[in-house]
RORO-508342 format. One record per residue: residue in one letter; x, y, z of N, C-alpha, C in turn. Coordinates in steps of 0.05 Angstrom, whole numbers, plus 5000, padded with zeros to 4 digits. Layout:
AXYZXYZXYZ
...
# end
This chain:
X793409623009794609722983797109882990
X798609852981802110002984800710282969
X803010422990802110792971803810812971
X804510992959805811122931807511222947
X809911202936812711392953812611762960
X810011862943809612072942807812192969
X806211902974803711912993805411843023
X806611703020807111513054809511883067
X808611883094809612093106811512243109
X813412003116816912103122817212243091
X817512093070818012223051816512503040
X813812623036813112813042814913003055
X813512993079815113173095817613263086
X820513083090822513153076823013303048
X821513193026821913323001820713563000
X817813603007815913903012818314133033
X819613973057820314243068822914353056
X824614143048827314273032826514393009
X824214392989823914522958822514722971
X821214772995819014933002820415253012
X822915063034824715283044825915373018
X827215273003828315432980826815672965
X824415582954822615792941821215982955
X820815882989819616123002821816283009
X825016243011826516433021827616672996
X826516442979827616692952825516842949
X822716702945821317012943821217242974
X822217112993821517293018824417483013
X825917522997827817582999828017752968
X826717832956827217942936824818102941
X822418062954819418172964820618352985
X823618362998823518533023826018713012
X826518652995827618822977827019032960
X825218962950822819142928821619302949
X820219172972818719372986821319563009
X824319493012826619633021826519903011
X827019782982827820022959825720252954
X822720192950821020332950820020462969
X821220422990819920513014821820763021
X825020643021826320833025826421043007
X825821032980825721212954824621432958
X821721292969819721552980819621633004
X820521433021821621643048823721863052
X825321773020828022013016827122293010
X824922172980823622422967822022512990
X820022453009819122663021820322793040
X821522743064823322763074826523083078
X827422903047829523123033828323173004
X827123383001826623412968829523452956
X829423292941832223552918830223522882
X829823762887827923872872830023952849
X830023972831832524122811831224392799
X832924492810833524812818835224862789
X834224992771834924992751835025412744
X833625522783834425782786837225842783
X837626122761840926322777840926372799
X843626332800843126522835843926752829
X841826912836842027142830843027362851
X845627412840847427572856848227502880
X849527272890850027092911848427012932
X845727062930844127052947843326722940
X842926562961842826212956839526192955
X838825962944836625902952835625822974
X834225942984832825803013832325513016
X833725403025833825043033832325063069
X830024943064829624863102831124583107
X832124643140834324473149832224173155
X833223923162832923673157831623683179
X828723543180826823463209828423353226
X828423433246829723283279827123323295
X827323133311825122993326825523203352
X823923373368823423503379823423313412
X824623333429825523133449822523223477
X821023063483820323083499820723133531
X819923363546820823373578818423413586
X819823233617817523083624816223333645
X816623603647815423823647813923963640
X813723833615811923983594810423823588
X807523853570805823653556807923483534
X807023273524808723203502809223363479
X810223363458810323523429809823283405
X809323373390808823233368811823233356
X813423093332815823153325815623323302
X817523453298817923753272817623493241
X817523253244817723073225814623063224
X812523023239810023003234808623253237
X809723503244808123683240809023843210
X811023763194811023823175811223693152
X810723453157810223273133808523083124
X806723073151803222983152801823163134
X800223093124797523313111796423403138
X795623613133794023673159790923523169
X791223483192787823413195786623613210
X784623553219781923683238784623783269
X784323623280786423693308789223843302
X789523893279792224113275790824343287
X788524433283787024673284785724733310
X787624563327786824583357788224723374
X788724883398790625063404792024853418
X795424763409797224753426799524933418
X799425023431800925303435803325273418
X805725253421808625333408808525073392
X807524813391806824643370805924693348
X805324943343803724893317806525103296
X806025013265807825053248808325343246
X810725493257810825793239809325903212
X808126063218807326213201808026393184
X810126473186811726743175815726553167
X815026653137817526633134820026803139
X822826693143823726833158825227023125
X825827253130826327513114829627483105
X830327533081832027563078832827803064
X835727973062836528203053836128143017
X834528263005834828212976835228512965
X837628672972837528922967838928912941
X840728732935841928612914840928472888
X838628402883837228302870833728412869
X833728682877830128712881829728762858
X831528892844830628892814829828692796
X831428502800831128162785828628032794
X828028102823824928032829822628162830
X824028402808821128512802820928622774
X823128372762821628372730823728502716
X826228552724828028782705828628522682
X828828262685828528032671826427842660
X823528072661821727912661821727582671
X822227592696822027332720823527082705
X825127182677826226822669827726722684
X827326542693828426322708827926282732
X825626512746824426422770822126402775
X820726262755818526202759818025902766
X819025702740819425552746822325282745
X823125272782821825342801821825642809
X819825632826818525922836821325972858
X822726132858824626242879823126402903
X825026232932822726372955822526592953
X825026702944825127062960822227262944
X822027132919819627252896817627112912
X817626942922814626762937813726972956
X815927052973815327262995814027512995
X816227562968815427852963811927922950
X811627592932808127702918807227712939
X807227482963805727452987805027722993
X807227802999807428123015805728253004
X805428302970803428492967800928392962
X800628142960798327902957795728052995
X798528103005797228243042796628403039
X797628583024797028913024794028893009
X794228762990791228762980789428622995
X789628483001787928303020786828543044
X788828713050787628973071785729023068
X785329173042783229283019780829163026
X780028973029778428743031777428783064
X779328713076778828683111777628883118
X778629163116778229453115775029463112
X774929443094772229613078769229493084
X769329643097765829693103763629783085
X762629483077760429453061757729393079
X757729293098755529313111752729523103
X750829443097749029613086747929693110
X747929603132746529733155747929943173
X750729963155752230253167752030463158
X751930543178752230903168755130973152
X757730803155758730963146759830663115
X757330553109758330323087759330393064
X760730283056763430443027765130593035
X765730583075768630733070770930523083
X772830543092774630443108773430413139
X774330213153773730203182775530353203
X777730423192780230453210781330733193
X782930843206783331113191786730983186
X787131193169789931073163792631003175
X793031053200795431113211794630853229
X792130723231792430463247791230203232
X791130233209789429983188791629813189
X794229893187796829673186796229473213
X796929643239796329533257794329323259
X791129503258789329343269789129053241
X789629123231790028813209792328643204
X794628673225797028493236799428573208
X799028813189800328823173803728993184
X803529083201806129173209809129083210
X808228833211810428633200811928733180
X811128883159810928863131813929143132
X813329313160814829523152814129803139
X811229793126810130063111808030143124
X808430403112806330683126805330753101
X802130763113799930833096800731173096
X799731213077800331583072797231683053
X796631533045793331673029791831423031
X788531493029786631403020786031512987
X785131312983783931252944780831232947
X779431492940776731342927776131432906
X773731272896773431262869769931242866
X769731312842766131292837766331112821
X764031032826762730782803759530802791
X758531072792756431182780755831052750
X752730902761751530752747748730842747
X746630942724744131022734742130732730
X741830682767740730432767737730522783
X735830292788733630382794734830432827
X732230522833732030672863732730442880
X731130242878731530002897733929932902
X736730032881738129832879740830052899
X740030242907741730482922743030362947
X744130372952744530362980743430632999
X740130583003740230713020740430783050
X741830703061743030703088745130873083
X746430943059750131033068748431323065
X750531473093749731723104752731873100
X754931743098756831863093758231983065
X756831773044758231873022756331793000
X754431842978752331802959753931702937
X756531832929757431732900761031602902
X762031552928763931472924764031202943
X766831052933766830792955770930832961
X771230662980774330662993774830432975
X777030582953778430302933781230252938
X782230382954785230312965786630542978
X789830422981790430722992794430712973
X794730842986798730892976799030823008
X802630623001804530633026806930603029
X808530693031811230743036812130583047
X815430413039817230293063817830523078
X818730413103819930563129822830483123
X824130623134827930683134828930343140
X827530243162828829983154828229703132
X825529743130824929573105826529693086
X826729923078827030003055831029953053
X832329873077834529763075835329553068
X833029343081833129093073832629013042
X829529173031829629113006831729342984
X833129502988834929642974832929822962
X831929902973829430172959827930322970
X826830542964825030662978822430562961
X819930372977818230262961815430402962
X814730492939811430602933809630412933
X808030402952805830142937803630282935
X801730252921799230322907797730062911
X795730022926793729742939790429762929
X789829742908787129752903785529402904
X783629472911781429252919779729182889
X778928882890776728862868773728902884
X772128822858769628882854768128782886
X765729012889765228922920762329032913
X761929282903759629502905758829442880
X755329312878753329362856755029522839
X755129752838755429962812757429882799
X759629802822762529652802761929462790
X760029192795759129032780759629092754
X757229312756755629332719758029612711
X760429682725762029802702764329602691
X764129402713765229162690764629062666
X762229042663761128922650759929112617
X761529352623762129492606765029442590
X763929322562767029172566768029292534
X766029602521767129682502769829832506
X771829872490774029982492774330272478
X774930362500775730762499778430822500
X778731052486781331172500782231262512
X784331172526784831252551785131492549
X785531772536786332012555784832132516
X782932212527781432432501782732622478
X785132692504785532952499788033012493
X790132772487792432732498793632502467
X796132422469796532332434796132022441
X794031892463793331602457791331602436
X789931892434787731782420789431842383
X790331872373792831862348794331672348
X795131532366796131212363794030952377
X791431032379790030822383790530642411
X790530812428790830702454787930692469
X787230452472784430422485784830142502
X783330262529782530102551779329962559
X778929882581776529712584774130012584
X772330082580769830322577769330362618
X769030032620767830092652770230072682
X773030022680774630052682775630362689
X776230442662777630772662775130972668
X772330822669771131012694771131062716
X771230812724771530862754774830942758
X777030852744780231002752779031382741
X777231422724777631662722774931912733
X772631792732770531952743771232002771
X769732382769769432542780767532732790
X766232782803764533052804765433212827
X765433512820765133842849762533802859
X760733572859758533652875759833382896
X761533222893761233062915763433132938
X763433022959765533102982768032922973
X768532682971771132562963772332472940
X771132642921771632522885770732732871
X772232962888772433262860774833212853
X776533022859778732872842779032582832
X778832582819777432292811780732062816
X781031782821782631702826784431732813
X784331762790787331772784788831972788
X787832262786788232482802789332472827
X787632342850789432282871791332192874
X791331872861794331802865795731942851
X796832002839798632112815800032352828
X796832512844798832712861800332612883
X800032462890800032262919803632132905
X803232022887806531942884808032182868
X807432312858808132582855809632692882
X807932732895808532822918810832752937
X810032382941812532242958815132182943
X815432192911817632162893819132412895
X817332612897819132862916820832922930
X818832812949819332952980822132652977
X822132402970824832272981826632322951
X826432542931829032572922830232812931
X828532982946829233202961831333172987
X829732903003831332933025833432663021
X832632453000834432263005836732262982
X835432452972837332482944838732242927
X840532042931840931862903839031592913
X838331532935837131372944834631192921
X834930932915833330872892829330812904
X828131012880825830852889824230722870
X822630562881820430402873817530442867
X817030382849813130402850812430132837
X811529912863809829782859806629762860
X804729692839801629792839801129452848
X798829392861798529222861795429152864
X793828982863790728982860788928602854
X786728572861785628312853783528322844
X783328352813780928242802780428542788
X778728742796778728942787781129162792
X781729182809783729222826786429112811
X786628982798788328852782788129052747
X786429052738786329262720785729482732
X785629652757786429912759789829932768
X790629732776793829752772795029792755
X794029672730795229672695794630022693
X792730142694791630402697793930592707
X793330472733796430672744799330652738
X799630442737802230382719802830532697
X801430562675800830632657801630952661
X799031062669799531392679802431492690
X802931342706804531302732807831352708
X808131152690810231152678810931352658
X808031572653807831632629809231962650
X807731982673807932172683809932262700
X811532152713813832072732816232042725
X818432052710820131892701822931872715
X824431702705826831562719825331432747
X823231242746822131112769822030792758
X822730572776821630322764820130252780
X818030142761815330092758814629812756
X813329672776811229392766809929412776
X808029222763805029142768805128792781
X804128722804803928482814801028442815
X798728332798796128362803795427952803
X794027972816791827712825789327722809
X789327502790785827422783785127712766
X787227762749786528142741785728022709
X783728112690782128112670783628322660
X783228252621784528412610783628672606
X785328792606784929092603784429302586
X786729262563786729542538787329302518
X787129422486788629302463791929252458
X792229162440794529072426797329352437
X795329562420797429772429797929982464
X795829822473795929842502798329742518
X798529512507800129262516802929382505
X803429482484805329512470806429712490
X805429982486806230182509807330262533
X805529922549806829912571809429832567
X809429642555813229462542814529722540
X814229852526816130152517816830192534
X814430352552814730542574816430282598
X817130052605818329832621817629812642
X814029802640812729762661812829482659
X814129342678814128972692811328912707
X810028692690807528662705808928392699
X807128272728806827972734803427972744
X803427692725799827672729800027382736
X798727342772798227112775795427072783
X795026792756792626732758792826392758
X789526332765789426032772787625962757
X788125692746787425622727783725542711
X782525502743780725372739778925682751
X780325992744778326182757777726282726
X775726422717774226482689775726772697
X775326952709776027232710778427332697
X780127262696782527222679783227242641
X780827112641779927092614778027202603
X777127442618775327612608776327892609
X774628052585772928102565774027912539
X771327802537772527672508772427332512
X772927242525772726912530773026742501
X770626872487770026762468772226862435
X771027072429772127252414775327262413
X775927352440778827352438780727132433
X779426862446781126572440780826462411
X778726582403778826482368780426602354
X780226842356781027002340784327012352
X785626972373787826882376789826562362
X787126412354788326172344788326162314
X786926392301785126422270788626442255
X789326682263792826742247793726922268
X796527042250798127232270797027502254
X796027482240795127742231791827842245
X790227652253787727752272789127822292
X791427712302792327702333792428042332
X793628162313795028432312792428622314
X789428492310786728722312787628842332
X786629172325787229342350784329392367
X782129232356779929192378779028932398
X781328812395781328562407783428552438
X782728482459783428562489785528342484
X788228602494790028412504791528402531
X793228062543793828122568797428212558
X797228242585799628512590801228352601
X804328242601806028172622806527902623
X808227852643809527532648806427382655
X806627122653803626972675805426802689
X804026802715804626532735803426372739
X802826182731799826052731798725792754
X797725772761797425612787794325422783
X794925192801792324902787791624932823
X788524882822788224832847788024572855
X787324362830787824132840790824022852
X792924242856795424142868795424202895
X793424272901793324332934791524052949
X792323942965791123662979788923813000
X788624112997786724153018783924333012
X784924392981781824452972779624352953
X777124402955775624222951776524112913
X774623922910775023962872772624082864
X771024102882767924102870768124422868
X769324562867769224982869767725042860
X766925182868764125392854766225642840
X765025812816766925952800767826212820
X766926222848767826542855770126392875
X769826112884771226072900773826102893
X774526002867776725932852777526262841
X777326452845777526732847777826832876
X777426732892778726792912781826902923
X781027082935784327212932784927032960
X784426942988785826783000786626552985
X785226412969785726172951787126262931
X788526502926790026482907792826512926
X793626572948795026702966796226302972
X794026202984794125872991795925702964
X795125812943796625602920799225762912
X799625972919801926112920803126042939
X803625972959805625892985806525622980
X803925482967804825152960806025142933
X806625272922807025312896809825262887
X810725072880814725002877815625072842
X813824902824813524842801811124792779
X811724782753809324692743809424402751
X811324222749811324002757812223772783
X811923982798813023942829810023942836
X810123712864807623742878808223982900
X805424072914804724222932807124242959
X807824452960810324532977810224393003
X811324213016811024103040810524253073
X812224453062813024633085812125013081
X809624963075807925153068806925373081
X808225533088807325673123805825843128
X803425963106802026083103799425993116
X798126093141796225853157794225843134
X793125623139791125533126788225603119
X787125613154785525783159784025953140
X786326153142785226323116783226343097
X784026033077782525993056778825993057
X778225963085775326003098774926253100
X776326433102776226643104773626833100
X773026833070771326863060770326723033
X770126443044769926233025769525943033
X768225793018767625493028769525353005
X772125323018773525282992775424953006
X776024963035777724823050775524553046
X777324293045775724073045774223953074
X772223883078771523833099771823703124
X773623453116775423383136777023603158
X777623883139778823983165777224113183
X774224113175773024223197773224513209
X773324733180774324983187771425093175
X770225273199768025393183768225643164
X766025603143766625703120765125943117
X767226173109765626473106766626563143
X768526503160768726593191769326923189
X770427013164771327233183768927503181
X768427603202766927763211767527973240
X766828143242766028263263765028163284
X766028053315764728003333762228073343
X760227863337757627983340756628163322
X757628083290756328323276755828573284
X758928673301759128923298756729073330
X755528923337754028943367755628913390
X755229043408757729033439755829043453
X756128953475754629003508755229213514
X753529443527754329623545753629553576
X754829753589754929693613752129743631
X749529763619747929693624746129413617
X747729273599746329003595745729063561
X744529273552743729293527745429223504
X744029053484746729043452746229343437
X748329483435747929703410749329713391
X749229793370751529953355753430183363
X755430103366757130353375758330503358
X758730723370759231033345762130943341
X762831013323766530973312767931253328
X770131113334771431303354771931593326
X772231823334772432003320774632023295
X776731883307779031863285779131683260
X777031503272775931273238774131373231
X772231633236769931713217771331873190
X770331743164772031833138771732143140
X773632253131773432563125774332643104
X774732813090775932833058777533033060
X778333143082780733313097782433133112
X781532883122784732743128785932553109
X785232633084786932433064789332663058
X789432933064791633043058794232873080
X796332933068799132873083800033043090
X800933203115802533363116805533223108
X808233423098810833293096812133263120
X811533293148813033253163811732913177
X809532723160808232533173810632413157
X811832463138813232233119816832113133
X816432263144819532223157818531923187
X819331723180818431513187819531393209
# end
């Protein structure tokens, strides 16, 4: 049977490979094109961000641009290196967290002079236009006090099996030190304590603490030194209080009726009222105890009293600062001091930088501070509940009902700019959070360093270690293989002696608390 001109060979062949070459070179050729273009698009965007910077520059100071990855050249003297292209534009894995020495990413950003603009970064513009995007030099600066509080924390000895639990570990003149804060440039000058007297049952005492029955270590005051205080154009106050740690502070949180702040004084004629369990602990006192026959606010108040003095005395036009700063409770005893601080002090500028801080006073609380031009910035994250309390409920209805409930003067309001931060923009913490994790002050410190925009992803070149976020928390995803809850005392605080035995060792004499070395003499201040 004859076949078909389509079937017999020679012909095949010929017609299939000339229509075949045609259609396979056009799609191979528009396919390596698409995947050209796409490839290089996003090798550009990650690579070189140009993010649109829609910041002023504020007072000729540029935005921080990091310079373009170059490949780090291997010698054949040394082990190999990884290139500055994959150590900073990989996600991290498990083996980042391995020691190779000068390989691994800087940690510390490098400082720039903002003596020209410290005002603009701390609110004389309530932050418009650098939030979003977030400008580094403001990134630096929350960091900075994001550390100071974080001290607070490192410091404090809660251990119930110490003798000296609820005070500080380190006495003041070496807490910078022993917690790597020196960097920073400031000198501690007071300890802050405070009561949190709650009549709870017996069981619930701490009975082990031999040093102090009714008070705990809630922060301290610290001064720039002559050269910080050049670089940032100020002489800077900081005020560092800690959140909730001690049972008793629990349940004065959770006192969430509203008082007035000062009895005796004309808040209570214009209706000025704060949180009930709050302005107890900033204000309780008793003469029967050893460290709180001045109750905190008392201390500080004399305490910047004191150093607002002594540097208009000796520095005379020299400008200064009082920044309060705090996380969580600690965050509404900043609003506290602020508050006092502005009412009492004057010609001083004043902000509040607080973390994960809950609202504090009413309508006309809020109002007051505005008057008085106390600059608070409140950064909180989105998925932490603390933020949004007293009131959760109450207050979001009655905020959406009209503008005339908004105006109740028994309804809690927040105070200041917000910066608000998502943890799902971080590629390295979990999604599954438990609600304290997501209150975490390292985890709020972590989404603050990655932090560019509301609509920018997670900062590439993030230099805040990581680590951290384990800190005191199971928050890091498990791939990296960082254990969770690490930081502690070596050996829980047990040493070998030189007979073989584990003991507890006595605190060298100069870290045992005393309520005679929180004075300052004026000749410690000259720095």
């Amino acid at each position: 049977m004859e076949m078909s001109p389509l079937q017999k060979p020679g012909l095949v062949k010929k017609t299939m490979s000339k229509n075949a070459r045609k259609i396979w070179k056009f799609k191979l050729t528009v396919t390596w094109k698409a995947f050209k273009n796409a490839f290089a698009k996003r090798f550009r965007r990650r690579l070189s961000p140009k993010t649109k910077t829609n910041v002023k520059q504020l007072s000729a100071v540029k935005t921080h641009q990091q310079p373009p990855p170059q490949t780090i050249k291997n010698n054949s003297s040394r082990r190999p290196r990884k290139t500055l292209a994959k150590l900073l534009y990989v996600p991290y894995t498990a083996s980042d967290f391995l020691d190779k020495g000068d390989e691994m990413t800087p940690t510390i950003s490098p400082k720039q002079n903002i003596s020209a603009i410290w005002q603009e970064l701390h609110g004389s513009s309530n932050w418009e236009t650098l939030l979003d995007p977030l400008h580094p030099c403001l990134r630096r600066e929350i960091l900075k006090y994001g550390e100071f509080v974080g001290a607070t924390y490192d410091a404090f000895d809660f251990d119930p099996l110490s003798e000296y639990c609820g005070s500080c570990r380190f006495n003041r003149h070496k807490m910078f030190q022993e917690l790597g804060l020196t960097k920073h440039g400031y000198n501690v000058t007071k300890y802050l304590y405070a009561m949190s007297h709650v009549d709870v049952p017996d069981w619930f005492e701490k009975i082990y603490t031999t040093w102090s029955k009714d008070s705990n270590w809630m922060g301290y005051v610290a001064v720039s030194d002559d050269q910080e205080s050049r670089r940032i154009g100020r002489r800077d106050i900081v005020v560092a209080w800690r959140g909730t740690v001690a049972p008793t502070e629990w349940f004065s949180d959770l006192r969430t009726s509203l008082e007035y702040f000062d009895e005796e004084h004309e808040e209570k004629k214009i209706n000025i009222k704060v949180q009930e369990g709050f302005l107890s602990i900033y204000k309780h006192k008793d003469q029967e105890t050893r460290y709180n026959k001045q109750s905190a606010s008392e201390q500080v108040m004399q305490e910047l009293k004191r150093l607002v003095s002594h540097y208009r005395e000796f520095y005379g036009e020299q400008k200064i600062s009082l920044t309060v700063t705090g996380h969580s409770l600690g965050g509404a005893l900043a609003l506290l001091t602020a508050y006092e601080a502005a009412i009492t002090i004057p010609n001083i500028f004043i902000s509040v930088i607080s973390f994960g801080a809950p609202r504090v006073g009413n309508l006309r609380f809020k109002e007051k501070l505005n008057e008085l031009g106390v600059k608070t910035l409140r950064v909180v994250v989105k998925q932490d509940i603390v933020p949004k309390l007293p009131g959760i409920i109450v207050n979001n209805i009655i905020n959406k009902i009209s503008k005339i409930t908004r105006k109740l003067n028994w309804v809690y309001r927040h105070v200041g700019t917000q910066l608000k931060l998502d943890m799902d923009t971080s590629p390295y913490l979990k999604r599954d959070a438990d609600m304290s994790g997501s209150h975490n002050l390292e985890v709020y410190l972590h989404l603050l360093d990655g932090f560019m925009g509301k609509k920018m992803k997670f900062r590439w070149n993030a230099r805040r270690d990581l680590a951290l976020v384990n800190k005191s928390s199971d928050m890091l995803i498990e791939e990296l293989r960082i254990p969770e809850f690490w930081y502690q005392m070596p050996h829980k605080g047990l040493v070998l002696n030189k007979y073989g035995r584990w003991i507890k060792p006595c605190r060298e004499v100069e870290d045992i608390p005393s309520p005679f070395s929180t004075q300052v003499s004026k000749h410690e201040l000259s720095f």
